[in-house]
C-alpha positions as CSV (number, residue, x, y, z in Angstrom):
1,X,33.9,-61.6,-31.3
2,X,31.9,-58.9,-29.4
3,X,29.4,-57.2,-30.7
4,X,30.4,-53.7,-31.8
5,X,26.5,-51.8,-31.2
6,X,26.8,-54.0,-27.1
7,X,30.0,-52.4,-26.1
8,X,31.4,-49.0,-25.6
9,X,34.6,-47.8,-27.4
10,X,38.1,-46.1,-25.9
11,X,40.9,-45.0,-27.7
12,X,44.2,-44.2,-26.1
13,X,47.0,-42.8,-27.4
14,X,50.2,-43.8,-26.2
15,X,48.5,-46.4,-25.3
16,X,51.3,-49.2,-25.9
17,X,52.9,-49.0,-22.1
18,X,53.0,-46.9,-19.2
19,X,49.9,-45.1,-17.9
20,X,48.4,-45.5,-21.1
21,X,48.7,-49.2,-20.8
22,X,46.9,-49.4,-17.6
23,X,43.6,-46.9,-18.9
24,X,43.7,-50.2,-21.4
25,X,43.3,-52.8,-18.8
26,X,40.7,-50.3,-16.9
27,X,38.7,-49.6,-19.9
28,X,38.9,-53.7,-21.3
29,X,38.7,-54.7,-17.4
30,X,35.3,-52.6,-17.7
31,X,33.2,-53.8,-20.9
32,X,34.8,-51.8,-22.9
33,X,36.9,-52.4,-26.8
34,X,39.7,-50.4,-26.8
35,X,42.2,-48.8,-29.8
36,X,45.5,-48.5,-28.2
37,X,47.4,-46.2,-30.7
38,X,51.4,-45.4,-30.5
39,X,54.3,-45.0,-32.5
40,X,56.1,-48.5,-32.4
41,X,54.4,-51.5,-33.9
42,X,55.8,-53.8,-32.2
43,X,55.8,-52.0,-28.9
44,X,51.8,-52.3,-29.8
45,X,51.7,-56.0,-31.0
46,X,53.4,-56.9,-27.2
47,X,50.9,-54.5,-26.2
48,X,47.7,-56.3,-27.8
49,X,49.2,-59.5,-26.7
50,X,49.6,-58.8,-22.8
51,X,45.8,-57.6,-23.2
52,X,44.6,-60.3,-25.0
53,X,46.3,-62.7,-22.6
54,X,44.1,-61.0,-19.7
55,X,40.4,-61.3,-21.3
56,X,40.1,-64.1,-22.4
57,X,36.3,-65.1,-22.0
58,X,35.2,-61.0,-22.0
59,X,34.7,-61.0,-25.7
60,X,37.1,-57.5,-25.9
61,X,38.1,-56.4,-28.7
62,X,42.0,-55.0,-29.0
63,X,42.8,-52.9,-31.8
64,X,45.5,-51.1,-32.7
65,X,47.0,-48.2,-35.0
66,X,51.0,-47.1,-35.8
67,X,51.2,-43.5,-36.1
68,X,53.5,-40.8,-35.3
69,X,51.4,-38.9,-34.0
70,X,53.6,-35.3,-33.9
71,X,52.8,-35.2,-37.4
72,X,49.6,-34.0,-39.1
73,X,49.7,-36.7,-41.3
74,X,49.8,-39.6,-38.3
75,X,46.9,-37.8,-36.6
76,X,45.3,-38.0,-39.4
77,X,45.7,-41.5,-40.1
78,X,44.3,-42.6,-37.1
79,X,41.1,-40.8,-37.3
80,X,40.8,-42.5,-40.7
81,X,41.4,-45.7,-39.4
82,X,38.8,-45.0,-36.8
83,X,36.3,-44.0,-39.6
84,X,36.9,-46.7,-41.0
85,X,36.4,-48.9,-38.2
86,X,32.5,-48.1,-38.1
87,X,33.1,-47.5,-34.3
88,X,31.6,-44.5,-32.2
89,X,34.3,-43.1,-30.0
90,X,32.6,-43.4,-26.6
91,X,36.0,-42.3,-24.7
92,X,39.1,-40.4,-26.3
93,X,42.2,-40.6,-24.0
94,X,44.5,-38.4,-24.9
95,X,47.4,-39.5,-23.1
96,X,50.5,-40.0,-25.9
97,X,53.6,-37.4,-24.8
98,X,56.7,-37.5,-23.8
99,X,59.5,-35.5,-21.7
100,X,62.8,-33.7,-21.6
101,X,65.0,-32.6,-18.9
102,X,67.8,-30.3,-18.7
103,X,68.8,-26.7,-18.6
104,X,66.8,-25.1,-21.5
105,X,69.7,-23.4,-22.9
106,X,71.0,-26.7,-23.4
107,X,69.1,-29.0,-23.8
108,X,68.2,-29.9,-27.9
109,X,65.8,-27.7,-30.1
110,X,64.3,-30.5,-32.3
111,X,63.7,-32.7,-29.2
112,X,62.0,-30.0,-27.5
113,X,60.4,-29.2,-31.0
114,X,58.7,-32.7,-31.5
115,X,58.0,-32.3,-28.2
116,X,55.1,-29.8,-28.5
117,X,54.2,-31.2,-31.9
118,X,53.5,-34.4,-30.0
119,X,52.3,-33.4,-26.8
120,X,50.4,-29.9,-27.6
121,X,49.3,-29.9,-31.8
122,X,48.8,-33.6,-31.7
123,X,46.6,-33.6,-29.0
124,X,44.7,-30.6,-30.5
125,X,44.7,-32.1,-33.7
126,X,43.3,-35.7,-32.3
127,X,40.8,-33.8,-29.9
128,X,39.5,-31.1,-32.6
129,X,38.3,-34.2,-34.7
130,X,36.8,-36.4,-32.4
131,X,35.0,-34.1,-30.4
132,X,33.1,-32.9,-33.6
133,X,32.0,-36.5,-33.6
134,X,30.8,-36.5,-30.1
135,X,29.4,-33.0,-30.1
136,X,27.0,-34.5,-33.4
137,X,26.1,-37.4,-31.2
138,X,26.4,-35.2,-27.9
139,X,27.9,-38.2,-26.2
140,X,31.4,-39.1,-25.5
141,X,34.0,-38.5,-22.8
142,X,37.6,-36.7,-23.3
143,X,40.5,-37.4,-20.7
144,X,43.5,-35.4,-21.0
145,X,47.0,-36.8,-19.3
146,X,48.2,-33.7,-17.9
147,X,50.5,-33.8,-15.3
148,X,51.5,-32.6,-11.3
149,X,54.1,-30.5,-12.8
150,X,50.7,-27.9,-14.4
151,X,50.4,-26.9,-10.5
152,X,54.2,-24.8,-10.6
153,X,56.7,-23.6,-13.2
154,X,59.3,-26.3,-14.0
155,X,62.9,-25.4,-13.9
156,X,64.8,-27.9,-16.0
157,X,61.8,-29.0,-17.3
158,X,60.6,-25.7,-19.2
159,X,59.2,-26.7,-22.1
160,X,57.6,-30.3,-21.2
161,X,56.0,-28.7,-18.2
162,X,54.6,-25.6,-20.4
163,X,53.1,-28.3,-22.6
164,X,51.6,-29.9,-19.6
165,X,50.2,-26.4,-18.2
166,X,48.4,-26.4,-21.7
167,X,46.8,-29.6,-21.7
168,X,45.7,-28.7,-18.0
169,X,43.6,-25.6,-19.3
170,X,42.9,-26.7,-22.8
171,X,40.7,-29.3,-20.6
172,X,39.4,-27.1,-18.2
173,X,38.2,-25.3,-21.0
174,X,37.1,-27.4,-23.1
175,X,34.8,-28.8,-19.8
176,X,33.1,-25.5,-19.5
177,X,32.5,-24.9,-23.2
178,X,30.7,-28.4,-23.1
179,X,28.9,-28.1,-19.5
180,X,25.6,-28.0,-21.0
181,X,26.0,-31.2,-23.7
182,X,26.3,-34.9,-23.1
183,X,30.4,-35.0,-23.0
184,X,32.2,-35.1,-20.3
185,X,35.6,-34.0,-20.0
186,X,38.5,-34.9,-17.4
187,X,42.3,-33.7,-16.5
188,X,44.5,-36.5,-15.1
189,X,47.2,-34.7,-13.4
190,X,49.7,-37.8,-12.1
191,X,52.8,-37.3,-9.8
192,X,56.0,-39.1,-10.1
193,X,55.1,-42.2,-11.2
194,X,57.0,-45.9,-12.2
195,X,57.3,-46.1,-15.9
196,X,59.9,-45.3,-18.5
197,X,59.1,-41.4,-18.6
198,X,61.9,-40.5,-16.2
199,X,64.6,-42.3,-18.8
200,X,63.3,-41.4,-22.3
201,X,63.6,-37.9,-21.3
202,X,67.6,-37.9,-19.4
203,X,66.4,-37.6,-16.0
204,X,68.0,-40.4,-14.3
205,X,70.1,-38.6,-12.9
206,X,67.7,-35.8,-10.8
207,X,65.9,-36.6,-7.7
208,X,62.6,-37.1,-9.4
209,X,64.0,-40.0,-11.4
210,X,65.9,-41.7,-8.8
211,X,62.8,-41.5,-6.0
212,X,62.0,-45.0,-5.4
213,X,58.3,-44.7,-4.0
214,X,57.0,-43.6,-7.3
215,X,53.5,-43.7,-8.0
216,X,52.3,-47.2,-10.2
217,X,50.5,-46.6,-12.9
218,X,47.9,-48.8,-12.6
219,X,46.6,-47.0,-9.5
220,X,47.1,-44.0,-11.9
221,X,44.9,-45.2,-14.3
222,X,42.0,-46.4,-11.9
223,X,41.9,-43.4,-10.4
224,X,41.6,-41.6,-14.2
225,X,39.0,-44.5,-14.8
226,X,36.9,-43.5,-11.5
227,X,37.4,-39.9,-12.1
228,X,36.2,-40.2,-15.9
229,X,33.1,-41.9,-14.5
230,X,32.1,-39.3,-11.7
231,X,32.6,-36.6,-14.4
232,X,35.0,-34.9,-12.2
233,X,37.5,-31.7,-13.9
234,X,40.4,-33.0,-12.4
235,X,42.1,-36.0,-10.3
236,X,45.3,-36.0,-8.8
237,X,45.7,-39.9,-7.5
238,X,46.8,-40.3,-4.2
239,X,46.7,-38.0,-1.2
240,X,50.5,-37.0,-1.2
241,X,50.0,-35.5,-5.2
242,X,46.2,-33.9,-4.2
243,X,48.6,-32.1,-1.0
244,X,51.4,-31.4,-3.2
245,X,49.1,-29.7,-5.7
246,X,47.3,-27.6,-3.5
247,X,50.0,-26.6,-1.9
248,X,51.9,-25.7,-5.5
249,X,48.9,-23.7,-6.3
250,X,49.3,-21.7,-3.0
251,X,52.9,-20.9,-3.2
252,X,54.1,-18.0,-4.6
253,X,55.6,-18.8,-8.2
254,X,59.2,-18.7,-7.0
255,X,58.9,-20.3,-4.5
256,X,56.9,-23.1,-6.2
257,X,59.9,-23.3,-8.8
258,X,62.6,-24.0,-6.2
259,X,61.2,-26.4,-5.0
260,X,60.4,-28.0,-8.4
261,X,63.8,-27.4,-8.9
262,X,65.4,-29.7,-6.2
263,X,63.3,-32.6,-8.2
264,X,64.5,-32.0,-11.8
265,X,67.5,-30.1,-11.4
266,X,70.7,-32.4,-13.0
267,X,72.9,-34.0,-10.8
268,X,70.0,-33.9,-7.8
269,X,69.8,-37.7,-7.8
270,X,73.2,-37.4,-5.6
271,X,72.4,-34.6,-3.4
């Protein structure tokens, strides 16, 4: 077993598939233990195993910790369980969240509800803790999974991209309150990208789900890894999401919302 004072420490929530999965297989791929903290067991057992299949002979430890992680309660569970653990976080991915498409007025309160609970006061929650940790040690590193869709308002994703918007500037802000300490602080802002996003939150059916050149994750998360490194505020991976933001941030607001539009928009998968 490795030795917890020789090797640095991640934690990553939704960490159990998907881009959180890959930052796992950076960070383990990199010397580093890793916590990989979701909702499902068993979706984290599998998790743990694929891992565990892939470094053998690095002496990495996999933990792992079931939480809901929307309520106060689940946050709060897993910073016990890192307490408890004796481990310094050296890296805090918050990356756990999940989507919803459809025309606001339609679409389902409570969803949307849990929805910032999980994606906005969860991360909040998560961050205000362990940062208080880092800041007494002033050492650590934050990265925040934002998302391509902070660059433009979201028609027909209102409320998910809102809570990505937030976790774009609660970063930003968070890396200038911390400029002068030892913590470093990074927004991953991913396009469309392969994982199970696109049908966990009804969108098969728009453009952006049915697009079949979507980004992989696991470039996703090496480009998060690099960017985490090289301290940098932000990383869009790959050139066609670093043009695509730029030019988002350019366009008038309406303009940047029709076009968003023709990607989320029900029914667009067909058009």
């Amino acid at each position: 077993m490795s030795n917890p004072e020789s090797r640095p420490f991640a934690v990553i929530t939704g960490g159990s598939n998907g881009i959180g999965f890959e930052l796992a297989r950076q960070f383990v791929g990199n010397g580093y233990d890793v916590l990989l903290a979701a909702q499902e067991e068993q979706h984290l057992r599998d998790a743990a195993a694929r891992l565990a299949g892939e470094v053998q002979g690095r002496d990495a430890v996999v933990l792992t910790h079931a939480a809901d992680l929307s309520k106060e309660d689940g946050v709060d569970s897993l910073y016990q369980a890192l307490r408890l653990s004796g481990r310094a976080v050296d890296v805090l991915c918050v990356n756990a969240g999940v989507g919803l498409g459809g025309a606001f007025a339609e679409t389902e309160l409570q969803r949307e509800l849990a929805m910032i609970d999980l994606n906005v006061r969860g991360a909040v929650q998560l961050t205000k803790l362990v940062l208080r940790d880092m800041v007494a040690r002033d050492s650590g590193k934050l990265l925040f999974t934002s998302s391509i869709a902070a660059t433009m308002p979201d028609p027909f994703e209102a409320v998910y991209g809102a809570t990505k918007v937030f976790l774009r500037w609660f970063g930003e802000a968070l890396r200038e309150e911390l400029k002068d300490t030892g913590i470093g602080v990074t927004v991953l802002m991913p396009g469309v990208t392969d994982t199970n996003f696109f049908n966990r939150a009804d969108m098969l059916d728009t453009k952006a789900g049915a697009m079949e050149n979507k980004d992989d994750p696991a470039t996703v998360a090496k480009a998060a890894f690099d960017a985490l490194g090289s301290d940098k505020d932000k990383v869009l991976p790959k050139a066609k999401n670093k043009i695509m933001g730029a030019v988002a941030d350019l366009l008038p607001d309406a303009l940047a919302a029709k076009a968003h539009r023709g990607l989320s928009e029900p029914g667009s998968r067909s058009r």
